[in-house]
BATI-513509 format. One record per atom (N, C-alpha, C): residue number from 1; atom name; x negated, y negated, z negated. Coordinates in nm, 4 decimals, always signed. Layout:
! residues N
<site><filo>NUM</filo><drenro>CA</drenro><X>X</X><Y>Y</Y><Z>Z</Z></site>
...
This chain:
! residues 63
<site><filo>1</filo><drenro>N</drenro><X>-9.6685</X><Y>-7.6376</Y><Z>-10.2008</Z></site>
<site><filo>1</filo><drenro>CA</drenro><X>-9.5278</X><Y>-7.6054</Y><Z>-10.1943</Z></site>
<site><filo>1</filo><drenro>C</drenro><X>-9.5060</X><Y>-7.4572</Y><Z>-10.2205</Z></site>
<site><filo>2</filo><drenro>N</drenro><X>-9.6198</X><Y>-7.3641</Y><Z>-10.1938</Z></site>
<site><filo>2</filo><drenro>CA</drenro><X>-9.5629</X><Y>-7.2002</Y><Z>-10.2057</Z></site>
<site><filo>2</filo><drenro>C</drenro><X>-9.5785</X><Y>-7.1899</Y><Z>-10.3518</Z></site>
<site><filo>3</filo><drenro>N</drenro><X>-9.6898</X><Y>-7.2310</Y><Z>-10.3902</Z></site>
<site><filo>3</filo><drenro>CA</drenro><X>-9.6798</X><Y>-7.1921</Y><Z>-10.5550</Z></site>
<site><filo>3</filo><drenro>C</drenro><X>-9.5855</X><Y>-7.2415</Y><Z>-10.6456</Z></site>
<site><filo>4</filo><drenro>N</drenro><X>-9.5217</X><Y>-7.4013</Y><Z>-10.5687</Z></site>
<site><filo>4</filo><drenro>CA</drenro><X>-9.3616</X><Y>-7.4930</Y><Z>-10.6433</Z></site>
<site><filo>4</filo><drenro>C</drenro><X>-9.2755</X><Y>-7.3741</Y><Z>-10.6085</Z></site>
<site><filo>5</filo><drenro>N</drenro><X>-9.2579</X><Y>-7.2992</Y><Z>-10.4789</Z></site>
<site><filo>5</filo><drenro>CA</drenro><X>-9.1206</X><Y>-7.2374</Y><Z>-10.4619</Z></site>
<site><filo>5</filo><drenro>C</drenro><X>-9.1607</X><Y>-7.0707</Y><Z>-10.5000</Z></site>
<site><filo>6</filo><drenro>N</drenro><X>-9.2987</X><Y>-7.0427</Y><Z>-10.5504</Z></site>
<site><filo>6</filo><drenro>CA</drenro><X>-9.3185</X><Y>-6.8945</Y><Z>-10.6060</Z></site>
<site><filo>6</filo><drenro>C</drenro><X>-9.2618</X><Y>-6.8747</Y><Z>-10.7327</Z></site>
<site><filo>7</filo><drenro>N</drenro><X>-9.2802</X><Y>-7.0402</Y><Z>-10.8510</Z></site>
<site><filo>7</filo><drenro>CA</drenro><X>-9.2932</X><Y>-7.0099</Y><Z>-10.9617</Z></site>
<site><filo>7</filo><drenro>C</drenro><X>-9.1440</X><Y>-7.0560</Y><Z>-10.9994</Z></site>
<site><filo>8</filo><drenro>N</drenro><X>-9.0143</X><Y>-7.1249</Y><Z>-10.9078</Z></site>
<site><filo>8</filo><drenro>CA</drenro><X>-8.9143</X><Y>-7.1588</Y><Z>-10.9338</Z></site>
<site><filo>8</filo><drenro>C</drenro><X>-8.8216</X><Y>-7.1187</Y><Z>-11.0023</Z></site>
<site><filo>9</filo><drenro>N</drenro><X>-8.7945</X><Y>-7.1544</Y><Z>-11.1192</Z></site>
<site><filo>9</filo><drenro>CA</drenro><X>-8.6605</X><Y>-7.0525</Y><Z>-11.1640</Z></site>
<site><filo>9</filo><drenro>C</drenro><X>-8.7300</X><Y>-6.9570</Y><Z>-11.2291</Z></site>
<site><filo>10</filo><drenro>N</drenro><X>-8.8828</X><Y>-6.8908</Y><Z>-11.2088</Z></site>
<site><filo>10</filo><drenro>CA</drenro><X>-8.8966</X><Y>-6.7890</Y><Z>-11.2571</Z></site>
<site><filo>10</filo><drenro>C</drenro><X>-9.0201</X><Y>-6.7755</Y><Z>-11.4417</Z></site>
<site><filo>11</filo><drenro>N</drenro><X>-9.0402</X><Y>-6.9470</Y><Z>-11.4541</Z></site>
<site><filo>11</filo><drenro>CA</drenro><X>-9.1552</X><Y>-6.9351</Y><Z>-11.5285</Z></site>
<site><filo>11</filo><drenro>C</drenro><X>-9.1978</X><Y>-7.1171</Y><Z>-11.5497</Z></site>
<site><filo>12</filo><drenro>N</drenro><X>-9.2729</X><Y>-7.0811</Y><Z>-11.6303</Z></site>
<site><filo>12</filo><drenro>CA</drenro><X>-9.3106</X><Y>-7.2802</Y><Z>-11.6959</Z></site>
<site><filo>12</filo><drenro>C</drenro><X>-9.4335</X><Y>-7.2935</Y><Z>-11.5593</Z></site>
<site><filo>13</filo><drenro>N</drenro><X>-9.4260</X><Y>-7.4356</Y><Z>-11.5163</Z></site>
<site><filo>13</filo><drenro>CA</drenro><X>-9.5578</X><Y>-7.4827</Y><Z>-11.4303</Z></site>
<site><filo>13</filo><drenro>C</drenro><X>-9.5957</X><Y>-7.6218</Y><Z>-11.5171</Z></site>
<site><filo>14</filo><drenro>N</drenro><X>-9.7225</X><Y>-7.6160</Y><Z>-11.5204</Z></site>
<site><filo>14</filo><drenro>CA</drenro><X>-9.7582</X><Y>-7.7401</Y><Z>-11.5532</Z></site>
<site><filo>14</filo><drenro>C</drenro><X>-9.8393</X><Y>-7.7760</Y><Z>-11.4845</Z></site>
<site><filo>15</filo><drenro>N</drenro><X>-9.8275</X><Y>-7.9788</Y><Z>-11.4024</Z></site>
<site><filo>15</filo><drenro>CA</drenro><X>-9.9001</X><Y>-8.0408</Y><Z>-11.3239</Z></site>
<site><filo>15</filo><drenro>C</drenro><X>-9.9234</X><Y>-8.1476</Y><Z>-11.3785</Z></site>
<site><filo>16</filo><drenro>N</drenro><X>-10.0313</X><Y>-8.1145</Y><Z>-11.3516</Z></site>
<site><filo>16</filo><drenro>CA</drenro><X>-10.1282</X><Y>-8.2459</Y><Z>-11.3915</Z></site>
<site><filo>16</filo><drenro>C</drenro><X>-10.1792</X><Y>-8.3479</Y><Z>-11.2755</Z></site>
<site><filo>17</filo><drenro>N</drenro><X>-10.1651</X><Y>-8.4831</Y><Z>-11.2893</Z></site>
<site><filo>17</filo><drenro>CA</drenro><X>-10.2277</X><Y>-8.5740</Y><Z>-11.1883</Z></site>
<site><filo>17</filo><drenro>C</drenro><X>-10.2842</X><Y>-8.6686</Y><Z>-11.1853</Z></site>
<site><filo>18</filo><drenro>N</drenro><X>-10.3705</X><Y>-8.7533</Y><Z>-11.1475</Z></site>
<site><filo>18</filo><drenro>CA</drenro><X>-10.3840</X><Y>-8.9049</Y><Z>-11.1781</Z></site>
<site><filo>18</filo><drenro>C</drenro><X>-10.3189</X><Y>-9.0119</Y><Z>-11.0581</Z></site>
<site><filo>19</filo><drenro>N</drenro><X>-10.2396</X><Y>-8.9181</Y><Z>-10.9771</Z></site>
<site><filo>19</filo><drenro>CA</drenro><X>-10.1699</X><Y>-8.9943</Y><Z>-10.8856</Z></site>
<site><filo>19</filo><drenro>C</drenro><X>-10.0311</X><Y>-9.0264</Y><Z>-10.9494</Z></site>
<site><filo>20</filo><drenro>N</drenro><X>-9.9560</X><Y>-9.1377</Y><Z>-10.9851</Z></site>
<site><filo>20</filo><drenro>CA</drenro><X>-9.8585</X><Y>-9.1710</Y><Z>-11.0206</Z></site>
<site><filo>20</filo><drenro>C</drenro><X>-9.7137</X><Y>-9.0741</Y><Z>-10.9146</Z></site>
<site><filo>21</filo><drenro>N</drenro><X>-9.6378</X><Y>-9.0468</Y><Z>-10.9544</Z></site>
<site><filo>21</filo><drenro>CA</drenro><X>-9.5171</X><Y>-8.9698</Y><Z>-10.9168</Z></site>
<site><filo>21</filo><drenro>C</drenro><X>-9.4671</X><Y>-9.0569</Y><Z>-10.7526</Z></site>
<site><filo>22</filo><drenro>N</drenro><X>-9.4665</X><Y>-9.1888</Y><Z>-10.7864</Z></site>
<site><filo>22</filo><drenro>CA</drenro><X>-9.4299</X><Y>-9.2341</Y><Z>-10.6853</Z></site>
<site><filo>22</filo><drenro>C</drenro><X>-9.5158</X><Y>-9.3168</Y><Z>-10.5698</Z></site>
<site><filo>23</filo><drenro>N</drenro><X>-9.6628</X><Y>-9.2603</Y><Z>-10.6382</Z></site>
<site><filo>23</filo><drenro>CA</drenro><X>-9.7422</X><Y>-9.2404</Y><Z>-10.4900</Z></site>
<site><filo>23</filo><drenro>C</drenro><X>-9.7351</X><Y>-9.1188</Y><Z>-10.3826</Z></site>
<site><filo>24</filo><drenro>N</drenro><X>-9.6400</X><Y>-9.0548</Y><Z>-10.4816</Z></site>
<site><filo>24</filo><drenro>CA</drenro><X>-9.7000</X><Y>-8.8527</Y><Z>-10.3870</Z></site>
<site><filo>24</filo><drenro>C</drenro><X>-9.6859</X><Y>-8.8403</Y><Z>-10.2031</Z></site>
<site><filo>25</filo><drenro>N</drenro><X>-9.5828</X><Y>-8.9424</Y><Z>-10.2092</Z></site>
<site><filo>25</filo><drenro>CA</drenro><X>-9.5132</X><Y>-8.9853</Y><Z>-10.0824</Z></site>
<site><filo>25</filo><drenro>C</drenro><X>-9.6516</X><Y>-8.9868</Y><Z>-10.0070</Z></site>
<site><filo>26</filo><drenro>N</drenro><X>-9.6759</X><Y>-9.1085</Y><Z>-10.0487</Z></site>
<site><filo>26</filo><drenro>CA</drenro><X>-9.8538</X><Y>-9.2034</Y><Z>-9.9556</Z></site>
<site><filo>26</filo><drenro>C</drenro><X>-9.9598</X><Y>-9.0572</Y><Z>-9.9512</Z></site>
<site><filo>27</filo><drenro>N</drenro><X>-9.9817</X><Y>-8.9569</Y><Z>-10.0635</Z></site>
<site><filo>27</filo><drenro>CA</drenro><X>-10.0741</X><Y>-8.9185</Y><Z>-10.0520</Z></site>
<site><filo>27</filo><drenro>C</drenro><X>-10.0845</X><Y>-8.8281</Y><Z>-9.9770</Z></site>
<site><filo>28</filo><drenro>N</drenro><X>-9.9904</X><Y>-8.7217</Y><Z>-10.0257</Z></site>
<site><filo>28</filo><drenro>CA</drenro><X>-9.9202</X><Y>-8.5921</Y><Z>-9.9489</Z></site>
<site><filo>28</filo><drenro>C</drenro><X>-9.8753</X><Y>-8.6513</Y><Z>-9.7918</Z></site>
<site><filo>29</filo><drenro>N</drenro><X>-9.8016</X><Y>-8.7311</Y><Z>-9.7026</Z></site>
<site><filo>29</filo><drenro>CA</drenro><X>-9.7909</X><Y>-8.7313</Y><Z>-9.6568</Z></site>
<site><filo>29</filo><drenro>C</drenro><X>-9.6601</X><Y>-8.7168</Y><Z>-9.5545</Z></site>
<site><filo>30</filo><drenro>N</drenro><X>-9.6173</X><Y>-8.5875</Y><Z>-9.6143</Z></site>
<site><filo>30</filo><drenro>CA</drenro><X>-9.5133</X><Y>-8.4671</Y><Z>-9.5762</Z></site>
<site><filo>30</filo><drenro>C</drenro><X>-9.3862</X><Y>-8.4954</Y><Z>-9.6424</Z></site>
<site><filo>31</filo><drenro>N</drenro><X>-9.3231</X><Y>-8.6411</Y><Z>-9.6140</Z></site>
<site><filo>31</filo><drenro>CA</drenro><X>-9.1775</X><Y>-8.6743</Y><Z>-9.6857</Z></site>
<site><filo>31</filo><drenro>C</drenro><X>-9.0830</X><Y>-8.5307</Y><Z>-9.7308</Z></site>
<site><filo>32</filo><drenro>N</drenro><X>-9.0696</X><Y>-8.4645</Y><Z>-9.6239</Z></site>
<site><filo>32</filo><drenro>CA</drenro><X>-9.0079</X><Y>-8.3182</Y><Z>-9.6542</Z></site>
<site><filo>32</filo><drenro>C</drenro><X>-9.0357</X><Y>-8.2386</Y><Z>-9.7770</Z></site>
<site><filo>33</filo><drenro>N</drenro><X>-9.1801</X><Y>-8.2098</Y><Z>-9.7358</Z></site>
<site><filo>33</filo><drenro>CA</drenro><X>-9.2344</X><Y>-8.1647</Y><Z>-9.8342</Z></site>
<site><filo>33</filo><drenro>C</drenro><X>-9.2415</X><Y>-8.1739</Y><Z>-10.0214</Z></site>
<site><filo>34</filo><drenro>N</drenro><X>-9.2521</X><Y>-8.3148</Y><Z>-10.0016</Z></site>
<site><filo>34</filo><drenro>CA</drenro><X>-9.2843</X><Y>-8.3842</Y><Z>-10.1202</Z></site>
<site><filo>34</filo><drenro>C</drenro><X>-9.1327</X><Y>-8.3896</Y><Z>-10.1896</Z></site>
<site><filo>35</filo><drenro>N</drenro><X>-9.0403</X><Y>-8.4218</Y><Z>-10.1119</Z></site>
<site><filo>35</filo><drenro>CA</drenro><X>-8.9369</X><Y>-8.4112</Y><Z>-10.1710</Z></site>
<site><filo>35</filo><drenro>C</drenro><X>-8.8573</X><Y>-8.2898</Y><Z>-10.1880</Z></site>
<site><filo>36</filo><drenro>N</drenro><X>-8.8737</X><Y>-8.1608</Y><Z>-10.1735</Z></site>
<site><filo>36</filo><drenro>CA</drenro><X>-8.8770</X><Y>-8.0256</Y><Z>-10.1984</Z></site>
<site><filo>36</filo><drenro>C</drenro><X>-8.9610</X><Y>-7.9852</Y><Z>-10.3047</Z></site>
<site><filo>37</filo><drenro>N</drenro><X>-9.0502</X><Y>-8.0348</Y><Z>-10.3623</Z></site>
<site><filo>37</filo><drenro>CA</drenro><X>-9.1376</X><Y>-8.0300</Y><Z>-10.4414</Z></site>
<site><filo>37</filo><drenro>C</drenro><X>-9.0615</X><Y>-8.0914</Y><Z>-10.6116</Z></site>
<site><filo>38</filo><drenro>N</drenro><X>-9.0610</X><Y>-8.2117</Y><Z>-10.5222</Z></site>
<site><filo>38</filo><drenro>CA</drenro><X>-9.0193</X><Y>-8.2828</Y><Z>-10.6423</Z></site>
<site><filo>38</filo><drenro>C</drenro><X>-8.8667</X><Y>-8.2632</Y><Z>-10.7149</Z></site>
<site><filo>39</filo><drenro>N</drenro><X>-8.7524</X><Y>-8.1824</Y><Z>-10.6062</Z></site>
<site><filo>39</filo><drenro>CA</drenro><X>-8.6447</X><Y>-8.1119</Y><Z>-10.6250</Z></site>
<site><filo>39</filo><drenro>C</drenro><X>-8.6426</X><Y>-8.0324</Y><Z>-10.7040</Z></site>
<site><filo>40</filo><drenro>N</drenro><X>-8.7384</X><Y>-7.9435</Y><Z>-10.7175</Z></site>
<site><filo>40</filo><drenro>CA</drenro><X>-8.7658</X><Y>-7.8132</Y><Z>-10.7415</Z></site>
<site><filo>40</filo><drenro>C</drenro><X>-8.8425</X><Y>-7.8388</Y><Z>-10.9116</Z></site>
<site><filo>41</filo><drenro>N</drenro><X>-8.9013</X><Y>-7.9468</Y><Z>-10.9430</Z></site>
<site><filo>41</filo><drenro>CA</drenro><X>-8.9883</X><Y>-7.9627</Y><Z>-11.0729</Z></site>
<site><filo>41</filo><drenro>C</drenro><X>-8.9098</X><Y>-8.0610</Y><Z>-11.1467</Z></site>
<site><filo>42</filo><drenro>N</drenro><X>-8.8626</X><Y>-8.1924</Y><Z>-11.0894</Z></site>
<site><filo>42</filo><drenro>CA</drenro><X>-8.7911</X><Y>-8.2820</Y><Z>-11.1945</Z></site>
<site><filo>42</filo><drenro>C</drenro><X>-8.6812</X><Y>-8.2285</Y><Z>-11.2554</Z></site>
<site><filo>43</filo><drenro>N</drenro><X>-8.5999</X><Y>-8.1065</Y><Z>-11.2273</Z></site>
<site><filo>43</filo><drenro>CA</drenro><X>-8.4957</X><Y>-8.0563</Y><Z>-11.2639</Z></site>
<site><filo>43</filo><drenro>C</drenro><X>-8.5389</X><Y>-7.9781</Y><Z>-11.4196</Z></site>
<site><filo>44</filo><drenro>N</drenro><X>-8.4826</X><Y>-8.0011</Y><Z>-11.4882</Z></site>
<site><filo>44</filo><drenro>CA</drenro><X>-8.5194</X><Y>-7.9397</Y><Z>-11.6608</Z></site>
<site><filo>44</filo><drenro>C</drenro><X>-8.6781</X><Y>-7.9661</Y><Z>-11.6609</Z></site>
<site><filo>45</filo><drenro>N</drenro><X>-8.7527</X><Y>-8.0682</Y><Z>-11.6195</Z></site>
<site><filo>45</filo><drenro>CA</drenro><X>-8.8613</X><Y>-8.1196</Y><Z>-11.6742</Z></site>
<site><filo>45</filo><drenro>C</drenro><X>-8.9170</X><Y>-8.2035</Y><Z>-11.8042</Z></site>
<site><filo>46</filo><drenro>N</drenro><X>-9.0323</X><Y>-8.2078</Y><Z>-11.8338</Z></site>
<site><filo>46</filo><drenro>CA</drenro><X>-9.0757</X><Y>-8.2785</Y><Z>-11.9599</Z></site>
<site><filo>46</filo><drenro>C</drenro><X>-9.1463</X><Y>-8.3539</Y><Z>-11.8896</Z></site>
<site><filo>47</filo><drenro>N</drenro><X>-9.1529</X><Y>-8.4791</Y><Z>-11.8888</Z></site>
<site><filo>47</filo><drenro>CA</drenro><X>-9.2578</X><Y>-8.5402</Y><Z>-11.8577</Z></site>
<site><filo>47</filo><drenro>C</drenro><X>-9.3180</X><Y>-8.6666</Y><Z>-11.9426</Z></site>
<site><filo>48</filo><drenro>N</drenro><X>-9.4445</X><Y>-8.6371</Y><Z>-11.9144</Z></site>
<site><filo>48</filo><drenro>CA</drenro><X>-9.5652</X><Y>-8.7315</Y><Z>-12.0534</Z></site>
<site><filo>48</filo><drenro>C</drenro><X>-9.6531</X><Y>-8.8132</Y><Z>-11.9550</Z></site>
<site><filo>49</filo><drenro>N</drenro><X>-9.6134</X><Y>-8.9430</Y><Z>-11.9107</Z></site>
<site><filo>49</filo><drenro>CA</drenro><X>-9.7048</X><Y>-9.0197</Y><Z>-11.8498</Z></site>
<site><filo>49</filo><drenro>C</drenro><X>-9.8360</X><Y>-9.1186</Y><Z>-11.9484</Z></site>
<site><filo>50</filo><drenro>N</drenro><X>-9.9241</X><Y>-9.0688</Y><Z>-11.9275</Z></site>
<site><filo>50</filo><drenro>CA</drenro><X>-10.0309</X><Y>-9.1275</Y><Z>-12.0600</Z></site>
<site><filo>50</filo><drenro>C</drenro><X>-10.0480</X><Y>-9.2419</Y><Z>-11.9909</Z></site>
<site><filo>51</filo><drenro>N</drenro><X>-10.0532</X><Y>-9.3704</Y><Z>-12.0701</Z></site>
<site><filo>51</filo><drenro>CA</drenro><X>-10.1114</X><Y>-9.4765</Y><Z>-12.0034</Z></site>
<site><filo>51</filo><drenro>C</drenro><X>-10.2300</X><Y>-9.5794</Y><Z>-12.1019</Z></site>
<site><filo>52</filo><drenro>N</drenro><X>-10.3272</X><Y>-9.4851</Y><Z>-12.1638</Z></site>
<site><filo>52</filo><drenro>CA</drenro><X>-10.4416</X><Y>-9.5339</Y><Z>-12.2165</Z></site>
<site><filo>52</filo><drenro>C</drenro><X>-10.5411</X><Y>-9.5215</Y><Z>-12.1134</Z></site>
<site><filo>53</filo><drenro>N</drenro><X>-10.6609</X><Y>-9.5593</Y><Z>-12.1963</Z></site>
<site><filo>53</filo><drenro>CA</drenro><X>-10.7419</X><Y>-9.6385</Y><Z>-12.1000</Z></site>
<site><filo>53</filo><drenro>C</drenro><X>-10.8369</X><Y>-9.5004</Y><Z>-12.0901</Z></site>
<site><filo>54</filo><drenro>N</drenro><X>-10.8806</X><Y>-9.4774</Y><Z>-11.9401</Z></site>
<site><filo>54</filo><drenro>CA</drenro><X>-10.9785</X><Y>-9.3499</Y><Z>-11.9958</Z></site>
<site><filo>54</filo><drenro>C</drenro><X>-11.0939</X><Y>-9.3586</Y><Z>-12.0282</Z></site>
<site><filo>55</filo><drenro>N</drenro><X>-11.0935</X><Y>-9.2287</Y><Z>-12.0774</Z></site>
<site><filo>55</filo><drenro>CA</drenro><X>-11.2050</X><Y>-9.1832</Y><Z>-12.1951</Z></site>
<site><filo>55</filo><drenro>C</drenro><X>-11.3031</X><Y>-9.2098</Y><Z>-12.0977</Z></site>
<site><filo>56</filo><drenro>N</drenro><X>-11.3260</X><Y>-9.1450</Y><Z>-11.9747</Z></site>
<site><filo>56</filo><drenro>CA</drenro><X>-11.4221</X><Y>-9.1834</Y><Z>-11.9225</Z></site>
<site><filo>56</filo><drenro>C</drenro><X>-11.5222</X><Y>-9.3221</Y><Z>-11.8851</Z></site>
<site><filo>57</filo><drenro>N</drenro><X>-11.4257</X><Y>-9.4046</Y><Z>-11.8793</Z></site>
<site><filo>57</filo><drenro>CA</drenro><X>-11.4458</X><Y>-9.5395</Y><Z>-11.8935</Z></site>
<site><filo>57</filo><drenro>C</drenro><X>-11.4753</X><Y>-9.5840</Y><Z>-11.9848</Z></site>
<site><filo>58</filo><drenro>N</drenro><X>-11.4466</X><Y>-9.5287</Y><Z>-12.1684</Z></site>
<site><filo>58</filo><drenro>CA</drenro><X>-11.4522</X><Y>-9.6155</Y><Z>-12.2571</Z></site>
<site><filo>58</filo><drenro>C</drenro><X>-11.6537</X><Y>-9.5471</Y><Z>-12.3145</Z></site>
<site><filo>59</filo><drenro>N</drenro><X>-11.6525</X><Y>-9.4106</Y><Z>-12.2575</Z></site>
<site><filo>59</filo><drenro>CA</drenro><X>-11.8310</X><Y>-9.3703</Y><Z>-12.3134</Z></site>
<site><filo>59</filo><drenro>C</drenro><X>-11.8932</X><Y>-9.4218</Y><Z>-12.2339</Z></site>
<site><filo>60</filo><drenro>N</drenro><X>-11.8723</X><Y>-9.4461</Y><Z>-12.0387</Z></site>
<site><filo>60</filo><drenro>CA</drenro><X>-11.9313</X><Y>-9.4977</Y><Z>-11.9954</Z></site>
<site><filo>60</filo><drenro>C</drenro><X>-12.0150</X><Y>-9.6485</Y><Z>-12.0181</Z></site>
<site><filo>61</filo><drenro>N</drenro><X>-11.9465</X><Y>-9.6975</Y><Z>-12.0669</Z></site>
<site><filo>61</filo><drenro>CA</drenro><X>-11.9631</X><Y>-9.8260</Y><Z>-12.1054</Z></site>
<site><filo>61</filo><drenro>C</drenro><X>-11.9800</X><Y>-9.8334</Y><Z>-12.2173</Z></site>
<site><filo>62</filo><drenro>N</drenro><X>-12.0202</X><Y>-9.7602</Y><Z>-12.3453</Z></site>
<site><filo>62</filo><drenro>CA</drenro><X>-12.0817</X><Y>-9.7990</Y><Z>-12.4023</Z></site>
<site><filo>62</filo><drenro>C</drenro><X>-12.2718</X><Y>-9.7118</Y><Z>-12.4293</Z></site>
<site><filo>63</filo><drenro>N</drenro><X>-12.2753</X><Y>-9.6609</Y><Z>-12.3211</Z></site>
<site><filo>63</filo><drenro>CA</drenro><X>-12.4139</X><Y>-9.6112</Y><Z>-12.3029</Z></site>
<site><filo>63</filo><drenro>C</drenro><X>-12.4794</X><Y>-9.7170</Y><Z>-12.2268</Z></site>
């Protein structure tokens, strides 16, 4: 949350996750929190949800 409300308004953040948006609740914990967070980033956001299969999975399996 300090680095969501350091960089607010003032500069680009980019987050990366493999937790879906509407797990953050379950993971984080901190309803407050999470939704101060998410106030603060969905507003003039881009967002790119990839939903291929991962890479990691696809070399694993074929070694």
């Amino acid at each position: 949350m300090e680095i969501i409300e350091d960089r607010h308004g003032k500069g680009s953040v980019i987050i990366t996750s493999q937790v879906p948006v509407n797990k953050w609740h379950d993971i984080i914990g901190e309803k407050k929190v999470v939704d101060a967070i998410l106030d603060r980033i969905i507003l003039g956001a881009h967002r790119l949800e990839l939903k291929e299969e991962s890479l990691r999975k696809t070399k694993s399996a074929s070694n």
